[in-house]
N, C-alpha and C positions, 0 to 999 in steps of 0.2 A: 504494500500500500504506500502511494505517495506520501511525503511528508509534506503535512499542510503548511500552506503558505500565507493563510486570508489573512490573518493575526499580526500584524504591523505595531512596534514598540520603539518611540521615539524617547531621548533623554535631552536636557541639556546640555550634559557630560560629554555627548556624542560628537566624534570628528565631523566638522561641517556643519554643526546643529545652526541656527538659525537663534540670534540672542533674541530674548521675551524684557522690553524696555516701556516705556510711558510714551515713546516716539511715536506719530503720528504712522501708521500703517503698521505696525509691527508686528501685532498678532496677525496680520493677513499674510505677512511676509511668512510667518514662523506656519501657517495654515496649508500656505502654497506648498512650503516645502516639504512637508509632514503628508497630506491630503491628495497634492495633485502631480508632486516632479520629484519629489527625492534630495537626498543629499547627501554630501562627502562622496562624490564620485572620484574615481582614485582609473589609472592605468595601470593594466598589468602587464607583468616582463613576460608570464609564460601563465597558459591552463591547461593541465595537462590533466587527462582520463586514465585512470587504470584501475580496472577490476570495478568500476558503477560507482568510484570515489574519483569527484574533480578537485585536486589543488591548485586553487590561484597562489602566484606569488608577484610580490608588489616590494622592491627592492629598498624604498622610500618609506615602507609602512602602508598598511590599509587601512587605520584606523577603526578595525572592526573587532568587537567583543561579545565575549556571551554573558548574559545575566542569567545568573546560577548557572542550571543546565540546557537552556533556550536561547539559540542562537537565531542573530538579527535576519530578517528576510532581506536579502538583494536581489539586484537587477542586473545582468550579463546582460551589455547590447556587445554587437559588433565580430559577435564571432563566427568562424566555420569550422564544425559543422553548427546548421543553425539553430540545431534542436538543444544547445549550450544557453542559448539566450532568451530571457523569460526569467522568473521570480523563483528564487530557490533560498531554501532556509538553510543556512551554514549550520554546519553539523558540531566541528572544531576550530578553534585557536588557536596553533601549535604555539606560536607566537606571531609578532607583531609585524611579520613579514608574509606571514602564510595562512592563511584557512582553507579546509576542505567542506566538502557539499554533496549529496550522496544522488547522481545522476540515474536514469535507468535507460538501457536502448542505445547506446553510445559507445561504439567501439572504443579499444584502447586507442588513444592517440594525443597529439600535442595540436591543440587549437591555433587557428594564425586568424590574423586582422587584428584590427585596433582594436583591444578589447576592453572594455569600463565593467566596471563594478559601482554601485551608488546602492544607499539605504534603498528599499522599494517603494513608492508612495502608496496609502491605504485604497486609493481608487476611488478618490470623488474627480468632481469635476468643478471647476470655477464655472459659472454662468453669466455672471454680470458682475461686473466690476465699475469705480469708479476712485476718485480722491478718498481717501482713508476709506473704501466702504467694497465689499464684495456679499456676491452671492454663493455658494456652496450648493452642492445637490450629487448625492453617489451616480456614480458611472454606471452601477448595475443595474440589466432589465429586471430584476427580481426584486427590487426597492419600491420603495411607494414613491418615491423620487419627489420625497419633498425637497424646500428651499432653504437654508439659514441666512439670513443678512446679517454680516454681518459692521455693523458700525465704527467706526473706531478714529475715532479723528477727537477725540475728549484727552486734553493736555494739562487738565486742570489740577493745582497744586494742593495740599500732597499727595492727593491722590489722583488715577485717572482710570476712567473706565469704558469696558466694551459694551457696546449695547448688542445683543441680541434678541433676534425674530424670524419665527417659522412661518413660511408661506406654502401653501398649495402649491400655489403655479404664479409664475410672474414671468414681466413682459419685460422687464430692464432692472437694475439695482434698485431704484427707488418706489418701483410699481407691482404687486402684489395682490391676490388673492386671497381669502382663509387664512389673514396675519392673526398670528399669535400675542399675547402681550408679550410687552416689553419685558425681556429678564437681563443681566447686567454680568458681567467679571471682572472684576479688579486687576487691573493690570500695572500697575506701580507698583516695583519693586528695588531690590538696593541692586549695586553692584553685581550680584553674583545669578541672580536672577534666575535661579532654578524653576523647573519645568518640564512632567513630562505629558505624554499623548500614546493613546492606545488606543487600537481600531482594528476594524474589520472595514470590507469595501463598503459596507450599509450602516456605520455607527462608528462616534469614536468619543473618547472623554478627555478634556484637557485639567489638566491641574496643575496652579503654580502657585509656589511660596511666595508668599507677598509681602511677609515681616509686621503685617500691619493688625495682629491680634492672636489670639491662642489658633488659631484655624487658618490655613490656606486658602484662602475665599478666593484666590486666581478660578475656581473650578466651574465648569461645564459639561456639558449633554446634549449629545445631538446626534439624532437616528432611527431605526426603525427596531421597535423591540425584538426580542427572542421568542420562539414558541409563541404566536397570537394564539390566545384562546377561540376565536374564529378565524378559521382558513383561509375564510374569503376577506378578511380583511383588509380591506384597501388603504387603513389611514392609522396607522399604530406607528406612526414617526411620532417623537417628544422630543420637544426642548425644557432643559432642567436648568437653572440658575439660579443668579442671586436674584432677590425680591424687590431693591431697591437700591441707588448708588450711595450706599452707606454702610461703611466696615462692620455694623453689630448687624445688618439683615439677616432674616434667618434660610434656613432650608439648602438651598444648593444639593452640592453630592451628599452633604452631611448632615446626623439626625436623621437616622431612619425610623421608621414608624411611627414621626411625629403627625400630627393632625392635622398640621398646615397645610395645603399645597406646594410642590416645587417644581412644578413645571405645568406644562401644558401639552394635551393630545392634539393631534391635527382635525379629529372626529371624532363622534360617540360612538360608543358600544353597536350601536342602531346607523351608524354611518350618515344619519340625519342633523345632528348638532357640530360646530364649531367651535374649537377652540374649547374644549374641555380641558377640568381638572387633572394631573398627575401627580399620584403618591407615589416614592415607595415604601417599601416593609420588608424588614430584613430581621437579624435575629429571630428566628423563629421560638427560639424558646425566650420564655421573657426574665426581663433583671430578678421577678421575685421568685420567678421557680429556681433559679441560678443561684439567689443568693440563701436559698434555703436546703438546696440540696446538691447544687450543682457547681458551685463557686470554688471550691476547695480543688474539686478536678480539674476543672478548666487550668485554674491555675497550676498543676500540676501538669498538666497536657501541655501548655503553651498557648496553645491558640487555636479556635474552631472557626470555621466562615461557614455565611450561607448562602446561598444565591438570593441576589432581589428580585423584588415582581415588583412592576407598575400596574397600577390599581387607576381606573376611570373615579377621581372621588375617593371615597369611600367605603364603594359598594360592588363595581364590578372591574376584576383581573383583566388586565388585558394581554399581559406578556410577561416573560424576563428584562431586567435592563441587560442586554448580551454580556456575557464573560466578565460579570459584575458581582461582588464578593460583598457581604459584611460581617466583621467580627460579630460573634455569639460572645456577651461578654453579660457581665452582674456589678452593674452601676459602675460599668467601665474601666475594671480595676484590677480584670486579668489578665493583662499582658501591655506593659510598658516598656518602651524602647527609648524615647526621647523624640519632642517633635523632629528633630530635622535630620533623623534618620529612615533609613526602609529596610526592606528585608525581600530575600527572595526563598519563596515556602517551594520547593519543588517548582513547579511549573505558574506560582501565583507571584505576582508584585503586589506586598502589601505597602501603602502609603497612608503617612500620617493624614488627616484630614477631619481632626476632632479631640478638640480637647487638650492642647497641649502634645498632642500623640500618644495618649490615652487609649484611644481608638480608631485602628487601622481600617480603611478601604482596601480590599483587594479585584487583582484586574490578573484574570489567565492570559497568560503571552503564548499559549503554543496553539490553542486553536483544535475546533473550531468552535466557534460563539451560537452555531444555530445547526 
C-alpha cells in the first residue's frame, strides 16, 4: 500500500518557511506558500533508485527533517523517469545531505534533468486576490469548494489582526455569497514569530504564538469536516476563530465543549439555513468523572486525546474537525509541558493552545484525515 501523502505539516522552524509578522500581507504570503506553491525548494546532485528506495542527495543540504517518526511530504519536479515526480512522503534522514522515499514500479537507476525537491503544498487554490486580501478554496473535486477571504491589511498597534470569512461562491475578492460572520486571528507577534499549519487538500489549521496572553490566539479553521453525518452533504465546510479583535475573546481552537459558539457552518443540517452555529466537543469523558476516578491514571498514562466533532449548535453532529485531537484531561492538570513547548506522540503533534500549556491540541501528521 502507498504511503499516504494528503497530510501536509508546515513549521516555522522549517528551511524556506515563510516569517508570520504584523506586515501588511503576511499571513497570505505564509498561506500561499503553505496552501498553494511550497517551499525551501533545494537542487539535487543525484536521485538514485534501488530496490523501491529513492535517495536524493543535495550536497548544500536539503533542509528536510522528520518530526518524530513522520517524515515531510515533497514534490520531485523535473525528473526522468517521470513517474519520480509527484508528492512523496520521505521515509528517512540519514543526515542533512541525504533523505530517502520509498518508490514502487521504478526500475533500479540514476534519475537525470534538473531535479527540485520543495515542501509539497496542501492543494488549495488562491481564487481572488487583491492588496493585503485573498481568497482561498481546495483544488479538490471532492470538496464542497467553499471560499475563505481572507483580510489582512490591519497594522494597528500593539496588536494587528486577520479578519476572516466563508463564502459559498464569489465572483472576485470582495464579492460573495452565503458570507459567514466575521471571525478574526491575531497576528502580532515578537521577533521569533512561531507558527505552525497542518492540512489535508480539503482543510487545514493554522496556529501561532503571539506572546500576547496565557493562549496562542494566532489560531484558525478552515475546511470541510471529516465523516459528514449525511453523505449527501453539500455544505459541512467551517470557519473556526476568534470572536472579536480582542486578546481575552473567547473560543477559537481552544475550550472545547464550551457553550459558546466558535465558528460557523456554510449550511444547516437541512441544507436550507445559512451561516449556522459550530461547536466543538472533545474530551469525551468529563473533568468530574476524571477527577473522581480517573485522574490519578491519566496522570500516570501521560496523556489521552480524542477526536473532535463539530456539532450544528447544540443539537445536531455534523462531522469530525479532520485529524483533530483533544486532551482527555481532569481540570487540566494531567499533563504539563510548558506553554512554548510541543511534543510528538507517535504519529500526533501535540501543541500548547490553552492554559498556559496546560492543555494540548493535537493534529495526526501521517494521514489520512477522512
Amino acid at each position: 500500500m502507498p504511503t499516504d501523502t494528503s497530510v501536509k505539516f508546515f513549521t516555522s522552524g522549517m528551511s524556506g518557511a515563510p516569517a508570520h509578522t504584523n506586515a501588511v500581507g503576511s499571513i497570505i504570503a505564509l498561506l500561499d506558500a503553505c496552501l498553494v506553491n511550497g517551499f525551501g525548494s533545494v537542487t539535487l546532485d543525484s536521485l538514485v533508485v534501488s530496490s523501491n528506495v529513492a535517495t536524493g542527495t543535495v550536497s548544500t543540504g536539503h533542509g528536510f527533517a522528520m518530526t518524530g517518526a513522520t517524515g515531510p511530504v515533497i514534490r520531485i519536479e523535473g525528473a526522468t523517469p517521470s513517474g519520480l515526480n509527484g508528492d512523496w512522503r520521505i521515509q528517512t534522514v540519514p543526515n542533512s545531505t541525504t533523505f530517502t522515499f520509498t518508490t514502487s514500479g521504478i526500475s533500479n537507476q540514476t534519475a537525470t534533468g534538473t531535479i527540485t525537491a520543495k515542501r509539497a503544498p496542501a492543494g488549495f487554490e488562491k481564487a481572488f486576490s487583491g492588496t493585503g486580501k485573498a481568497a482561498y478554496r481546495s483544488a479538490s473535486v471532492a470538496s464542497t469548494r467553499g471560499y475563505l477571504r481572507v483580510l489582512d491589511t490591519d497594522v494597528a498597534t500593539p496588536a494587528s489582526w486577520n479578519q476572516l470569512q466563508q463564502f459559498e461562491s464569489m465572483s472576485d475578492v470582495d464579492t460573495g455569497t452565503g458570507g459567514s460572520t466575521v471571525y478574526y486571528s491575531l497576528k502580532y507577534v515578537t521577533s521569533s514569530g512561531h507558527w505552525l499549519l497542518v492540512a489535508d487538500d480539503r482543510a487545514f489549521y493554522f496556529v501561532a504564538h503571539t506572546y500576547q496572553s496565557s493562549e496562542p490566539i494566532g489560531q484558525f479553521f478552515f475546511g470541510d469536516l471529516a465523516y459528514p453525518a449525511q453523505p449527501a452533504d453539500a455544505y459541512h465546510c467551517g470557519l473556526i476563530g476568534l470572536q472579536s479583535a480582542a486578546t481575552n475573546n473567547a473560543y477559537g481552537l481552544a475550550r472545547f465543549a464550551d457553550s459558546g459558539e466558535s465558528g460557523r457552518l456554510m449550511r444547516s443540517y437541512d441544507q436550507v439555513t445559512a451561516n449556522v452555529g459550530l461547536r466543538r466537543y472533545g474530551h469525551a469523558l468529563n473533568s468530574s468523572y476524571l477527577s473522581n476516578g480517573g485522574g490519578s491514571y491519566l496522570s500516570a498514562l501521560g496523556v489521552a486525546v480524542t477526536p473532535v466533532q463539530g456539532w450544528e449548535g447544540g443539537t445536531t453532529y455534523r462531522g469530525d474537525l479532520p485529524g483533530f485531537y483533544s486532551q482527555v484531561h481532569a481540570n487540566l492538570a494531567t499533563w504539563n509541558m510548558g506553554y512554548y513547548e510541543h511534543a510528538v506522540l507517535g504519529t500526533l503533534y501535540g501543541y500548547p493552545i490553552y492554559n498556559n500549556g496546560r492543555f494540548h491540541a493535537f493534529f495526526r501528521l501521517n494521514g489520512p484525515w477522512r
